[in-house]
C-alpha positions as a Markdown table, in Angstrom:
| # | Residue | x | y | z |
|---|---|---|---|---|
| 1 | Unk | 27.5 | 66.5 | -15.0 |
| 2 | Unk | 28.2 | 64.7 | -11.8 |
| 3 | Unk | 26.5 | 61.7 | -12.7 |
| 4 | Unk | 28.0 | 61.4 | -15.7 |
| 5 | Unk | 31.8 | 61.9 | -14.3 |
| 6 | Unk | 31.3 | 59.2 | -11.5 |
| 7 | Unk | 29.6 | 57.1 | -14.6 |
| 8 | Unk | 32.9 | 57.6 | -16.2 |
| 9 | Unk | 34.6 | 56.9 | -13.1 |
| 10 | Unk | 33.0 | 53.3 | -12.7 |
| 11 | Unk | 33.9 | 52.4 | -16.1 |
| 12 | Unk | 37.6 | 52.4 | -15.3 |
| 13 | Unk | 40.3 | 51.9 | -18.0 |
| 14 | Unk | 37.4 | 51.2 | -20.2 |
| 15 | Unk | 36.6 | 54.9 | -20.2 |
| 16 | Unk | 37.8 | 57.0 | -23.1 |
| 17 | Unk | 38.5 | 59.7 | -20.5 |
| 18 | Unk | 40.3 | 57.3 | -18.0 |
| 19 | Unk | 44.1 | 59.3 | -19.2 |
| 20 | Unk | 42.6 | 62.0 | -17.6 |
| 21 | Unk | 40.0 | 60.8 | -14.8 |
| 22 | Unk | 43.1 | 58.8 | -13.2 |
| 23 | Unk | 45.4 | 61.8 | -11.9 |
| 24 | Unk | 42.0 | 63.9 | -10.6 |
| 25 | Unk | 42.9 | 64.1 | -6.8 |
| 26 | Unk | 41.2 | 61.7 | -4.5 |
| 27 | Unk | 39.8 | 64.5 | -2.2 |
| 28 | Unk | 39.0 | 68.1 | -1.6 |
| 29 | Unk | 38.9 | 70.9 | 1.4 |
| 30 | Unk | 35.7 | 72.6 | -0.1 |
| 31 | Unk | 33.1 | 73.7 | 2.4 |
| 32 | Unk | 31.0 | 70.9 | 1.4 |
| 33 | Unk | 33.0 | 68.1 | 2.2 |
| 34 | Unk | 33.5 | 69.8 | 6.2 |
| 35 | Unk | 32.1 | 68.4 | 9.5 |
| 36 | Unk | 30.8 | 69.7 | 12.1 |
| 37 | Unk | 33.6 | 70.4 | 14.0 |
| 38 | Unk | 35.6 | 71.9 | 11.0 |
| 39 | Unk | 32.5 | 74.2 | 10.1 |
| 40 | Unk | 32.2 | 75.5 | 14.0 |
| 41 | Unk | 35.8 | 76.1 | 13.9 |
| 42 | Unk | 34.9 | 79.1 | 11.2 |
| 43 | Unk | 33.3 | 80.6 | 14.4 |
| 44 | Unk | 31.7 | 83.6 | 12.1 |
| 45 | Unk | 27.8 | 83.0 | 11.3 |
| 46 | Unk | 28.5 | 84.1 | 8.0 |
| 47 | Unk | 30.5 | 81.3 | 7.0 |
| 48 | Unk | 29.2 | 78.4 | 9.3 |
| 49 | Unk | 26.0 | 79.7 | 7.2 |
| 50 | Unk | 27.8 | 79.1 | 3.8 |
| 51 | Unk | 29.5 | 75.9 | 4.9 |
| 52 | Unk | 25.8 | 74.7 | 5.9 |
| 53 | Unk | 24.0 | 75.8 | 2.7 |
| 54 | Unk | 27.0 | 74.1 | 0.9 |
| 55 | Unk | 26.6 | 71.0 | 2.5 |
| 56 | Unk | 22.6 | 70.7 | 2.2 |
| 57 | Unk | 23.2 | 71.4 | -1.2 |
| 58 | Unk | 25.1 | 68.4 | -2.0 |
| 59 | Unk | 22.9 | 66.0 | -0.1 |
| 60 | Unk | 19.9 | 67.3 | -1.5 |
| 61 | Unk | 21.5 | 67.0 | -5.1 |
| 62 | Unk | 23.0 | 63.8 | -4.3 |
| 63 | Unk | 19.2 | 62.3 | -3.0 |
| 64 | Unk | 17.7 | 63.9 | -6.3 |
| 65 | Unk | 20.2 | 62.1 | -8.4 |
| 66 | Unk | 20.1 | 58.4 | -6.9 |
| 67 | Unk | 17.3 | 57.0 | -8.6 |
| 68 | Unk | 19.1 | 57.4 | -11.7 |
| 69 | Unk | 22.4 | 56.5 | -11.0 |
| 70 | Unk | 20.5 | 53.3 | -9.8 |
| 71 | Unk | 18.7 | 52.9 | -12.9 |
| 72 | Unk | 22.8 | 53.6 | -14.4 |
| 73 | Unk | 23.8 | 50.5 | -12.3 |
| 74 | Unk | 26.5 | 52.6 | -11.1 |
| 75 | Unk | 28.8 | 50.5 | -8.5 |
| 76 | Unk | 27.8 | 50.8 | -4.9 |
| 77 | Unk | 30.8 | 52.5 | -3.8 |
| 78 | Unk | 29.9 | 55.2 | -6.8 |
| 79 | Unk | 26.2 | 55.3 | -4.9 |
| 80 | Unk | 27.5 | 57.1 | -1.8 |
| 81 | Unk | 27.4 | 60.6 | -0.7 |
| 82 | Unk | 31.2 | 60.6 | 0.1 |
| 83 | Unk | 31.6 | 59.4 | -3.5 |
| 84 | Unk | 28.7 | 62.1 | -5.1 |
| 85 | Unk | 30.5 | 65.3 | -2.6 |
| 86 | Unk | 33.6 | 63.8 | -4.6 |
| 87 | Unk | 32.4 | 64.3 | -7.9 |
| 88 | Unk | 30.6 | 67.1 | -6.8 |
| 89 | Unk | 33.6 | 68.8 | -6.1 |
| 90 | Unk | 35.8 | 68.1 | -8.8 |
| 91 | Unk | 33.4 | 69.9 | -11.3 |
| 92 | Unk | 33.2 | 73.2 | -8.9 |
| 93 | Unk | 37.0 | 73.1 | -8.5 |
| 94 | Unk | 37.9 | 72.2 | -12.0 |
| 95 | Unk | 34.8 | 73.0 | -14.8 |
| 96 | Unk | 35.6 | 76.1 | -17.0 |
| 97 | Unk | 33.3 | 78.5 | -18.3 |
| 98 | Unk | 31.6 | 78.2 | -21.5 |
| 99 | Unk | 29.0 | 80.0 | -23.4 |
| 100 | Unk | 25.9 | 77.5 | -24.0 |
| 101 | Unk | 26.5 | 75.4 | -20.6 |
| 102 | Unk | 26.1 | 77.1 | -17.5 |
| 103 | Unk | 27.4 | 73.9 | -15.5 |
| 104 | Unk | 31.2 | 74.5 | -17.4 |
| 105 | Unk | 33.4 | 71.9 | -18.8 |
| 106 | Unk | 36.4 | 69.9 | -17.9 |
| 107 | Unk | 39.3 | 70.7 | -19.5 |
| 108 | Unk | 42.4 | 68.0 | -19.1 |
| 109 | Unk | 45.4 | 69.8 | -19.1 |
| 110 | Unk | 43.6 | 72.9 | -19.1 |
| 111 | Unk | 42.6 | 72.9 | -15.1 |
| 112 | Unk | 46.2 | 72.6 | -13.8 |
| 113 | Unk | 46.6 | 75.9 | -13.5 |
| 114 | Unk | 47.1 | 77.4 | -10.0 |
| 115 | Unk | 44.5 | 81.0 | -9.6 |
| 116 | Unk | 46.2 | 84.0 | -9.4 |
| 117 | Unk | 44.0 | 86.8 | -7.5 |
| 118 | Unk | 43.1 | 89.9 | -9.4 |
| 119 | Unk | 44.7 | 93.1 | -8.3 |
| 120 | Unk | 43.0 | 96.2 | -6.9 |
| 121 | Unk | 42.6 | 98.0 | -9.8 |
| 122 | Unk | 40.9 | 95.0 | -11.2 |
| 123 | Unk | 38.3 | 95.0 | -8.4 |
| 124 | Unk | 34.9 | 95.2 | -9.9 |
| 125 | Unk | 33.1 | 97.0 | -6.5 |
| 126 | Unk | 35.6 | 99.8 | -6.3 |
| 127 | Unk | 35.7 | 100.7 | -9.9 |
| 128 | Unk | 32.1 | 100.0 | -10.5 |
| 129 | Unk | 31.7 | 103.2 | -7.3 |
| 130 | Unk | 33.6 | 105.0 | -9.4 |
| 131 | Unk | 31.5 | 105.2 | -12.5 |
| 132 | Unk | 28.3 | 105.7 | -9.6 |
| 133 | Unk | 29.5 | 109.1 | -8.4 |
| 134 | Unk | 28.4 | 110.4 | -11.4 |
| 135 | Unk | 26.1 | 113.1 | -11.2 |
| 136 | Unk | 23.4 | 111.3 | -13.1 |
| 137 | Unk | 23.7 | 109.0 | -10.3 |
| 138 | Unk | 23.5 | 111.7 | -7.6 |
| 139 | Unk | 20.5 | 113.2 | -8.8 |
| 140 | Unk | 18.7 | 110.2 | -8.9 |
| 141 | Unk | 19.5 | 109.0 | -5.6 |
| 142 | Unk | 18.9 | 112.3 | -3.8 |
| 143 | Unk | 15.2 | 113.1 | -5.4 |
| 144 | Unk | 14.2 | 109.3 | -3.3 |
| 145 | Unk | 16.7 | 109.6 | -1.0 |
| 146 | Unk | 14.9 | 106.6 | 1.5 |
| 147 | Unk | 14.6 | 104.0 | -1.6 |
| 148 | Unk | 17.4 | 101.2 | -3.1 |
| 149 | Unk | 15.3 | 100.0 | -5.3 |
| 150 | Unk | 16.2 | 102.9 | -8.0 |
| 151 | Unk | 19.4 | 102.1 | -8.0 |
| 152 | Unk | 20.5 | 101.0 | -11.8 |
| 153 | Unk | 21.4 | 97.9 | -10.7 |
| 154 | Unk | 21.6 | 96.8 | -15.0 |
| 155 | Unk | 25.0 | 99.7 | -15.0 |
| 156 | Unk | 26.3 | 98.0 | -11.5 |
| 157 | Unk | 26.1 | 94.9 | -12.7 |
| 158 | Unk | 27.2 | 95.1 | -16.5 |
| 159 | Unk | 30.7 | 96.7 | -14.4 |
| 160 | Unk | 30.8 | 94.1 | -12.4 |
| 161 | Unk | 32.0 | 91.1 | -14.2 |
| 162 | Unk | 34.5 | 88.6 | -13.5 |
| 163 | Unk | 37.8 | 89.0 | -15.1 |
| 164 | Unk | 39.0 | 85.6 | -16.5 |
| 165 | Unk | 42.8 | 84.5 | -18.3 |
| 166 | Unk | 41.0 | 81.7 | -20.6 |
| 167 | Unk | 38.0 | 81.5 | -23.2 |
| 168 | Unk | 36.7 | 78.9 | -25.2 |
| 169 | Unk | 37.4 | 80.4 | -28.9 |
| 170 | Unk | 34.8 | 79.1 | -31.8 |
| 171 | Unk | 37.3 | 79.9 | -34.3 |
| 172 | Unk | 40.2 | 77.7 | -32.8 |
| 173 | Unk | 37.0 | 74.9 | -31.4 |
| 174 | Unk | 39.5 | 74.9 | -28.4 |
| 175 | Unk | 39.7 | 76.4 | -25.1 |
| 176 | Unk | 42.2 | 79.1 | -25.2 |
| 177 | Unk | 44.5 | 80.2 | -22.5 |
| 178 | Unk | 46.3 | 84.1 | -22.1 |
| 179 | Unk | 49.8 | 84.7 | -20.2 |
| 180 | Unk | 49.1 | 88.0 | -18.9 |
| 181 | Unk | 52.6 | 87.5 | -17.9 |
| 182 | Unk | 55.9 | 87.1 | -19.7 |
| 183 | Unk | 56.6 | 83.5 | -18.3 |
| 184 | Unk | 60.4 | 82.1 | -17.7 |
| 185 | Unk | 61.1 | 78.6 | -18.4 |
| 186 | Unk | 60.2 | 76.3 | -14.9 |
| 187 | Unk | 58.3 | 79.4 | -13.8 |
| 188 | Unk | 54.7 | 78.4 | -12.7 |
| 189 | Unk | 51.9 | 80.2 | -14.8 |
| 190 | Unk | 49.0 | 81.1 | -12.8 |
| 191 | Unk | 45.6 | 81.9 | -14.2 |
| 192 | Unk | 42.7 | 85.0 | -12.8 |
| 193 | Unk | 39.7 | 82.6 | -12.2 |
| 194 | Unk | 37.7 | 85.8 | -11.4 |
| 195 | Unk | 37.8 | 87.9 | -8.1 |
| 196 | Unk | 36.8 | 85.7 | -5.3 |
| 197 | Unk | 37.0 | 86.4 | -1.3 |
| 198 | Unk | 38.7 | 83.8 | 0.8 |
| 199 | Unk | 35.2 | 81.9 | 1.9 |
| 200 | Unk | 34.2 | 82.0 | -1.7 |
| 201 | Unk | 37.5 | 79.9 | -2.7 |
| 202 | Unk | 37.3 | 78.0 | 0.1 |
| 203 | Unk | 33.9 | 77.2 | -0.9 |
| 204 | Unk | 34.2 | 76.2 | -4.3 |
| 205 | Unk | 38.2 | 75.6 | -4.4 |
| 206 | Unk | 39.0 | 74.3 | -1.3 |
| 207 | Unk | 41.9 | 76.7 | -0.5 |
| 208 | Unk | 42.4 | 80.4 | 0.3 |
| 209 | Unk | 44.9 | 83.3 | -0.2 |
| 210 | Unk | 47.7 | 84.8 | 2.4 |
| 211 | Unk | 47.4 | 87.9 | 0.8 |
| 212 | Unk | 43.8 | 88.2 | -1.3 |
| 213 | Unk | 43.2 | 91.8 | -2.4 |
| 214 | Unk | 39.4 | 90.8 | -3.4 |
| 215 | Unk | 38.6 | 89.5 | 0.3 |
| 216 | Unk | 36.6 | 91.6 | 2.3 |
| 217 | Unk | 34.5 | 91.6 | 5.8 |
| 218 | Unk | 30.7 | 92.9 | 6.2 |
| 219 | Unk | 29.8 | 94.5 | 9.1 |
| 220 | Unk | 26.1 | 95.0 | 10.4 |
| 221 | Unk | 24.8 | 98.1 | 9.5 |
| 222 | Unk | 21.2 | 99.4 | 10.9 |
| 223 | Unk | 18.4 | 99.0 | 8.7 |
| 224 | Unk | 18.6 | 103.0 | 9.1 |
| 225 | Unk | 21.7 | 103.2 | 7.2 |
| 226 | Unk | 20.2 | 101.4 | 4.0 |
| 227 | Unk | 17.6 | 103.3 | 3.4 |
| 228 | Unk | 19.8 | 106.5 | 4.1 |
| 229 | Unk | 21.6 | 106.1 | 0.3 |
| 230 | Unk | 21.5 | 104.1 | -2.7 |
| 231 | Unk | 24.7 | 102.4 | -2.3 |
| 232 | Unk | 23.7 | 98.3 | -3.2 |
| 233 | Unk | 24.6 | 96.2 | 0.3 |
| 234 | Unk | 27.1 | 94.0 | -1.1 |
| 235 | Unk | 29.9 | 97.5 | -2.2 |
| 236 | Unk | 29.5 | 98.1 | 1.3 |
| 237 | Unk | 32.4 | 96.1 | 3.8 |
| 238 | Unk | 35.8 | 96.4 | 5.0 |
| 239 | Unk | 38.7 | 96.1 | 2.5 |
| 240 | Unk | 41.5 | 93.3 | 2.6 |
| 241 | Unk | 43.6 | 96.0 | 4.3 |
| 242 | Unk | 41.6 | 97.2 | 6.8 |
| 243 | Unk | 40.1 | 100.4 | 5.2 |
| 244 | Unk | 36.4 | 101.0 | 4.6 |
| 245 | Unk | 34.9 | 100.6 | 0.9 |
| 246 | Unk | 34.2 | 104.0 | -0.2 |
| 247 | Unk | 30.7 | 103.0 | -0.3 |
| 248 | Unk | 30.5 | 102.2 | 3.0 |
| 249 | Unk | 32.3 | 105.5 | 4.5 |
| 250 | Unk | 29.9 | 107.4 | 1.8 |
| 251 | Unk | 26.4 | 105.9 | 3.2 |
| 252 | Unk | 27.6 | 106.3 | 7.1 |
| 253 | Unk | 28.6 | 110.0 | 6.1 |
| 254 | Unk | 25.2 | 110.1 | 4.9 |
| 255 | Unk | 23.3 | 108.5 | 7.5 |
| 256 | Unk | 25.4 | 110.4 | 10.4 |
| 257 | Unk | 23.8 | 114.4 | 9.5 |
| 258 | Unk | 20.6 | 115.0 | 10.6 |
| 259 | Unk | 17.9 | 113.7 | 8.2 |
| 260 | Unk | 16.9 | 117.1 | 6.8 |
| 261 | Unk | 20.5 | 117.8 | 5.5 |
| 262 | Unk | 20.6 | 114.6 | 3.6 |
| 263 | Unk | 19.4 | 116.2 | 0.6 |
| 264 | Unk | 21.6 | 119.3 | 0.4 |
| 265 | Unk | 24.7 | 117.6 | 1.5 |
| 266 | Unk | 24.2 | 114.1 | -0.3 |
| 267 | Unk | 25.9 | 115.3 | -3.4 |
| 268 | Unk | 29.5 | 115.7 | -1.3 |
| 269 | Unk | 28.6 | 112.1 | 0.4 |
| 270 | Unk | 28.4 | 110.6 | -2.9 |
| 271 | Unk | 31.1 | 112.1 | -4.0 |
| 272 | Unk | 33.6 | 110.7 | -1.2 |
| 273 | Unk | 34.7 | 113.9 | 0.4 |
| 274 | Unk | 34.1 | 114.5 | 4.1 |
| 275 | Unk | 31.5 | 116.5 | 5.4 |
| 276 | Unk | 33.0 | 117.7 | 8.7 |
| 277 | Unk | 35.5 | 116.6 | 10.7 |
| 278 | Unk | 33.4 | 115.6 | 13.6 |
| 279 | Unk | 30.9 | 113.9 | 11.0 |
| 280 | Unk | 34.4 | 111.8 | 10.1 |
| 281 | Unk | 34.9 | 111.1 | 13.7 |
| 282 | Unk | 32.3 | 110.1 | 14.4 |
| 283 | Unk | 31.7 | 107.8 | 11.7 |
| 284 | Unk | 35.3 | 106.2 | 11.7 |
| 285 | Unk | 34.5 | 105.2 | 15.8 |
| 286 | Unk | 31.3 | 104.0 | 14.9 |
| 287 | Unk | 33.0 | 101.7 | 12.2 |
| 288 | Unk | 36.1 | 101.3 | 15.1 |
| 289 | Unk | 33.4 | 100.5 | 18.0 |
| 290 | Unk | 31.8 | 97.8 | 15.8 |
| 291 | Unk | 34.4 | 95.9 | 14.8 |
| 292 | Unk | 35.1 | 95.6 | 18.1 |
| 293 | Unk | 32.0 | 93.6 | 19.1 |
| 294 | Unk | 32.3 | 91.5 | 16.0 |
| 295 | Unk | 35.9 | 90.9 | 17.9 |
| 296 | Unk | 35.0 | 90.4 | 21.2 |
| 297 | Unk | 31.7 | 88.2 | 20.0 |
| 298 | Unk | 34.4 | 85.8 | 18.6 |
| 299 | Unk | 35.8 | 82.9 | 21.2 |
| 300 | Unk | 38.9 | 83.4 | 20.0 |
| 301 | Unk | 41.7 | 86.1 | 19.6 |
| 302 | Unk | 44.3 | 86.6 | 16.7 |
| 303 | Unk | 47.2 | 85.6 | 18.7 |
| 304 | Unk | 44.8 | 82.3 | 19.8 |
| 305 | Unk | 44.2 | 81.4 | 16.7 |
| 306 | Unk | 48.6 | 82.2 | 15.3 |
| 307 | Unk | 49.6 | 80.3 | 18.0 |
| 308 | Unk | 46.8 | 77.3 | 16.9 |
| 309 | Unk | 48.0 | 77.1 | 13.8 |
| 310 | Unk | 51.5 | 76.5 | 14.8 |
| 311 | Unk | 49.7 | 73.4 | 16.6 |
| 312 | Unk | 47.7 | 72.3 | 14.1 |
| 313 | Unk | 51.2 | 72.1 | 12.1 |
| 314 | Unk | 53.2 | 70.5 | 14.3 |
| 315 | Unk | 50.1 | 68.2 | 14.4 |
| 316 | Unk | 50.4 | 67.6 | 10.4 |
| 317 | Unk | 54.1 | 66.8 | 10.7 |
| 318 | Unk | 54.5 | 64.9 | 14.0 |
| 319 | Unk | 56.1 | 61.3 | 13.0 |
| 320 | Unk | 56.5 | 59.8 | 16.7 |
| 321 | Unk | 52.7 | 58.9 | 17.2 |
| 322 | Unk | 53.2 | 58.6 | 21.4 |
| 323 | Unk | 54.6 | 62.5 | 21.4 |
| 324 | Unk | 51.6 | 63.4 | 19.2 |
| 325 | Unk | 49.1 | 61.8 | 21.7 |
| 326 | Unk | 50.5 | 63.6 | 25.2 |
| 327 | Unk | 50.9 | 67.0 | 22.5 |
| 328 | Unk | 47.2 | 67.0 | 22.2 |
| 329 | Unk | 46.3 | 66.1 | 25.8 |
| 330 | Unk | 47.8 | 69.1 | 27.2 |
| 331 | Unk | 47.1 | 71.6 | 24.3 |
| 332 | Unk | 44.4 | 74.1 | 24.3 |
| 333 | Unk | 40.9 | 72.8 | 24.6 |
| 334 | Unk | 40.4 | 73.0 | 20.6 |
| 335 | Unk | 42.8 | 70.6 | 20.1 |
| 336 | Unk | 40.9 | 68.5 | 22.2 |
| 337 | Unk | 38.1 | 68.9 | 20.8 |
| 338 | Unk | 39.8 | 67.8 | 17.6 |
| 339 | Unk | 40.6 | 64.6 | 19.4 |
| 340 | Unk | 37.8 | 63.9 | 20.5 |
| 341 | Unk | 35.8 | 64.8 | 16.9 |
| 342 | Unk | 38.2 | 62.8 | 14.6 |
| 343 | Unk | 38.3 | 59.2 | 16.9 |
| 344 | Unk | 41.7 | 58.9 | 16.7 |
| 345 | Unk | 42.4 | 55.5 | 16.6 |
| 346 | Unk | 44.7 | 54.1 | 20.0 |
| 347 | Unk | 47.0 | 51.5 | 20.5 |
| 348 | Unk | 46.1 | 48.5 | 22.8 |
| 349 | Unk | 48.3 | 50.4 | 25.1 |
| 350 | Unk | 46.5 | 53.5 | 25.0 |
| 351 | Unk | 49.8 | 55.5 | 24.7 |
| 352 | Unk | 49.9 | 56.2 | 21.2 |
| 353 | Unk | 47.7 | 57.7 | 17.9 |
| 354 | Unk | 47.5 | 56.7 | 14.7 |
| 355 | Unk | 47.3 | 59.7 | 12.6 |
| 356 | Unk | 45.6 | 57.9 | 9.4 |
| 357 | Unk | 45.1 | 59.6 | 6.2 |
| 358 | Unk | 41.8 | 60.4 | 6.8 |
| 359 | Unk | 42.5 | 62.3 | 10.2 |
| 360 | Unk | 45.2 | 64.0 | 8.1 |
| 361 | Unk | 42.5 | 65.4 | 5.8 |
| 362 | Unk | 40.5 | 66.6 | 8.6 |
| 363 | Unk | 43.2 | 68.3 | 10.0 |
| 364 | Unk | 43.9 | 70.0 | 6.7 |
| 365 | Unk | 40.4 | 71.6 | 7.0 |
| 366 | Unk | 40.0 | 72.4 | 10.9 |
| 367 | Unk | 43.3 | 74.4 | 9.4 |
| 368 | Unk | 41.9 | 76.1 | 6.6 |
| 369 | Unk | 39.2 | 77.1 | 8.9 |
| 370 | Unk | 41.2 | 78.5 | 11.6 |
| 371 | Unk | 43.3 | 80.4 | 9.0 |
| 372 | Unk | 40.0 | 81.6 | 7.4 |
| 373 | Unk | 38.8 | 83.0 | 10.5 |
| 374 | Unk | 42.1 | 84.4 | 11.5 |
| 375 | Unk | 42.3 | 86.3 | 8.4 |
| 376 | Unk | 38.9 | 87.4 | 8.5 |
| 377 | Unk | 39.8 | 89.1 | 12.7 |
| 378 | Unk | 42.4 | 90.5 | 10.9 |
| 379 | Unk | 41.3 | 92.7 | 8.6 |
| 380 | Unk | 38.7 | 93.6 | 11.5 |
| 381 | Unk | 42.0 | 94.6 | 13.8 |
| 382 | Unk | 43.2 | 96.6 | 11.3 |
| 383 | Unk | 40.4 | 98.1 | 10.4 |
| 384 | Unk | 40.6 | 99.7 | 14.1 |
| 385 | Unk | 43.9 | 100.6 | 13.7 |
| 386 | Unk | 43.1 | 102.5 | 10.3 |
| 387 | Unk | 40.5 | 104.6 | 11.7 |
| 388 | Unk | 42.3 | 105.1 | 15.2 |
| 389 | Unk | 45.3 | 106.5 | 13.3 |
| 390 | Unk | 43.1 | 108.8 | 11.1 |
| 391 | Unk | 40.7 | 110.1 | 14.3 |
| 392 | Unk | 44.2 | 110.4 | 16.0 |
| 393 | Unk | 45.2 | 112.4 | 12.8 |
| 394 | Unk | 42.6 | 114.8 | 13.8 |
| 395 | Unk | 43.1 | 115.3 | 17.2 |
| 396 | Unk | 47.0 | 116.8 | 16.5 |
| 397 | Unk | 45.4 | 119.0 | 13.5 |
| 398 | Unk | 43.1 | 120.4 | 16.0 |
| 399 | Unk | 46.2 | 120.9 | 18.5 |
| 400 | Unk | 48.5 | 122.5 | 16.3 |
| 401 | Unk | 45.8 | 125.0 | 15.4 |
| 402 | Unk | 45.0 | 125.8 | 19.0 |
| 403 | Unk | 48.9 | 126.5 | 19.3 |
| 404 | Unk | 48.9 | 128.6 | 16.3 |
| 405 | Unk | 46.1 | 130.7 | 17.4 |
C-alpha cells in the first residue's frame, strides 16, 4: 500500500488519483517520523520504547521495499526514507477499516473527519470487568487461584472491540458514514475512530487529546501480584482521572491478605467491595507510594513541563528572529537542548535565527511530547490525591467513632 501511494505520487497530474493525492498534507507528528531529541523528551520508557519500535518499523519496511520500488523506477526523491515515513504515515493516519484487507483503504473525502474519543461508558476494559465479576468467573479463578492462563481471554476479547462511526456497506458498494450526533449547519462532525490512549494516537495519528477518557497510565506491579488473580495485565492501570481501574484495586485487594485467605475471600475481591478498611489503606498507599517514584524517577515536574509549554509556544509564534535567539539562550536547559538538536541556522552576525519550516515541525513534536508526558504526570498526581482523600476519608470515620464511643 505504501508503495503503491508514493507510485501514485510520482506519477503526478497523470495519476487518476492526483484530485485527491494533491491536498494530502506534506507531513506528520506520528512517533515515527520523531528524533532523538523529540523521543527523549517523552521521558517515560514506555513511550521512548513505542516511539523506538515505531521508528525501526519503518526503516525496516522501507529497506524491505526498495528493491521494488527500484525495479518501479520510482523518482529518487520518492526512494528516500523521509519520503517512504511519508507515505507510511498517511495510510496509518488516513486508511479505514475494511473487511477483506487488513491494511484499510483511503477514502477521499471520507478521511476528513476530525476523531471524537469514546466516552466512559463506551470503554471496552471497564465494561468488559463488568461482565467478569460473574460468578462463573469467580469460581474459575479461585479453584487456580496462582494461574492467568485460565482466564477466558475468547469472552474478554469478543467485549472488547473498537467502537467505530463508519462501515463499508456491500449493499450501498460505498463506505458509509453515522452522525451519532444531530449536526447544525457549520458545525464540525467528528467521527469515534475506536478508543485509543494518548501515545496510541500519537503513534498512529500524530496528535493527542486535552481531555481523553480512554487514556490511561500502568504502573509496575510485582510479579506477585499477577499470579495473585486472573485479572489480564492490560484492565489493570490508572484511569484518565486519576482513579484506579477496578481491576487493579480488585487484584491488590487480593494480593494484600495473607495467601491462605485468598480463597475464602476472593469472591468479595472479584466482586469490587473492600475487604477491610486497613486492607483498603493499605492498598490505596501502596498505589499512592508508587506513583510517587514513577514521579520522582521523572527529570521533570508538572509545573516544569506547563511552564515549558508556554516556551515552546512563544517559540512557535515568535516573528522577530533576534528576540527568539537571546529567548532560547537564557531559557531552561531543554530549550537548549532544542537549539542545539535542530541547528538552527545563524545569521553572519550570529545575533539572529532563522526559524525555517522544518525547525517549525520539530518544534511541533518536542511539543506534543512534552504535552504527552505532562498529561501522563498528571493523571499520576491525581491519582495521589484520589487515594489520599479517600485514606483521609477513613481516618475522620475512625475519629468520629472514637468520639461517639
Amino acid at each position: 500500500m505504501t508503495v503503491c501511494l508514493l507510485y501514485e505520487m510520482g506519477k503526478g497530474k497523470n495519476s487518476f488519483w492526483y484530485p485527491y493525492l494533491k491536498h494530502l498534507p506534506r507531513s506528520y507528528e506520528i512517533l515515527a517520523t520523531f528524533s532523538e531529541f523529540e523521543k527523549q523528551a517523552l521521558q517515560v520508557d514506555d513511550a521512548i520504547w513505542t516511539t523506538e519500535k515505531a521508528i525501526s518499523k519503518a526503516e525496516s519496511e522501507w529497506k524491505r521495499a526498495n528493491l521494488l520500488m527500484q525495479e518501479l523506477k520510482l523518482k529518487s526523491r520518492l526512494l528516500s526514507l523521509r519520503a517512504w515515513i511519508w507515505a507510511s504515515a498517511t495510510i496509518s493516519s488516513r486508511t479505514l477499516h475494511i473487511p477483506w484487507d487488513d491494511v484499510g483503504c483511503l477514502c477521499p473525502v471520507g478521511d476528513l473527519f476530525n476523531y471524537a474519543a469514546p466516552g466512559e461508558e463506551s470503554n471496552g476494559i471497564e465494561n468488559v470487568e463488568s461482565l467478569m465479576h460473574s460468578s462463573s468467573l469467580q469460581d474459575h479463578s479461585l479453584s487456580t487461584e496462582h494461574s492467568t492462563d485460565n482466564l477466558p481471554v475468547e469472552r474478554y476479547d469478543a467485549h472488547i472491540q473498537r467502537l467505530t462511526d463508519g462501515r463499508f456497506d456491500e449493499d450501498f458498494g460505498a463506505y458509509c458514514f453515522y452522525a451519532r450526533n444531530k449536526y447544525k449547519k457549520g458545525e464540525q462532525v467528528l467521527l469515534i475512530y475506536g478508543t485509543y490512549t494518548n501515545l496510541e494516537l500519537l503513534e498512529h495519528y500524530g496528535f493527542l487529546l486535552k481531555e481523553n477518557p480512554n487514556d490511561k497510565v500502568f504502573i509496575p506491579l510485582e510479579p506477585s501480584m499477577y499470579s495473585s488473580n486472573s485479572w489480564p495485565k492490560e484492565s489493570m492501570y490508572i484511569h484518565q482521572d486519576g482513579k484506579p481501574s477496578f481491576a487493579l484495586l480488585s487484584a491488590l485487594r487480593l494480593w494484600a491478605i495473607p495467601q491462605g485467605q485468598r480463597r475464602s475471600m476472593g469472591h468479595l475481591a472479584y466482586s469490587g467491595s473492600q475487604l477491610s478498611v486497613e486492607n483498603e489503606i493499605s492498598v490505596l498507599k501502596w498505589i499512592s507510594q508508587n506513583c510517587h517514584v514513577i514521579l520522582n524517577n521523572l527529570p521533570t515536574t508538572v509545573e516544569g513541563d506547563s511552564m515549558l509549554l508556554c516556551t515552546i509556544d512563544k517559540i512557535l509564534n515568535f516573528r522577530n528572529p533576534k528576540e527568539l535567539g537571546e529567548m532560547l539562550c537564557r531559557s531552561e536547559s531543554e530549550a537548549c537542548a532544542f537549539l542545539e538538536a535542530s541547528s538552527l541556522q545563524k545569521k553572519e552576525n550570529g545575533a539572529e535565527l532563522l526559524l525555517c519550516s522544518k525547525t517549525k515541525r520539530s518544534a511541533e513534536r518536542w511539543k506534543l511530547a512534552v504535552d504527552w508526558r505532562l498529561r501522563y504526570k498528571k493523571i499520576l498526581t491525581d491519582c495521589i490525591s484520589h487515594c489520599t482523600e479517600i485514606i483521609n476519608s477513613f481516618s475522620s470515620q475512625n475519629v468520629s467513632t472514637v468520639r461517639t464511643q
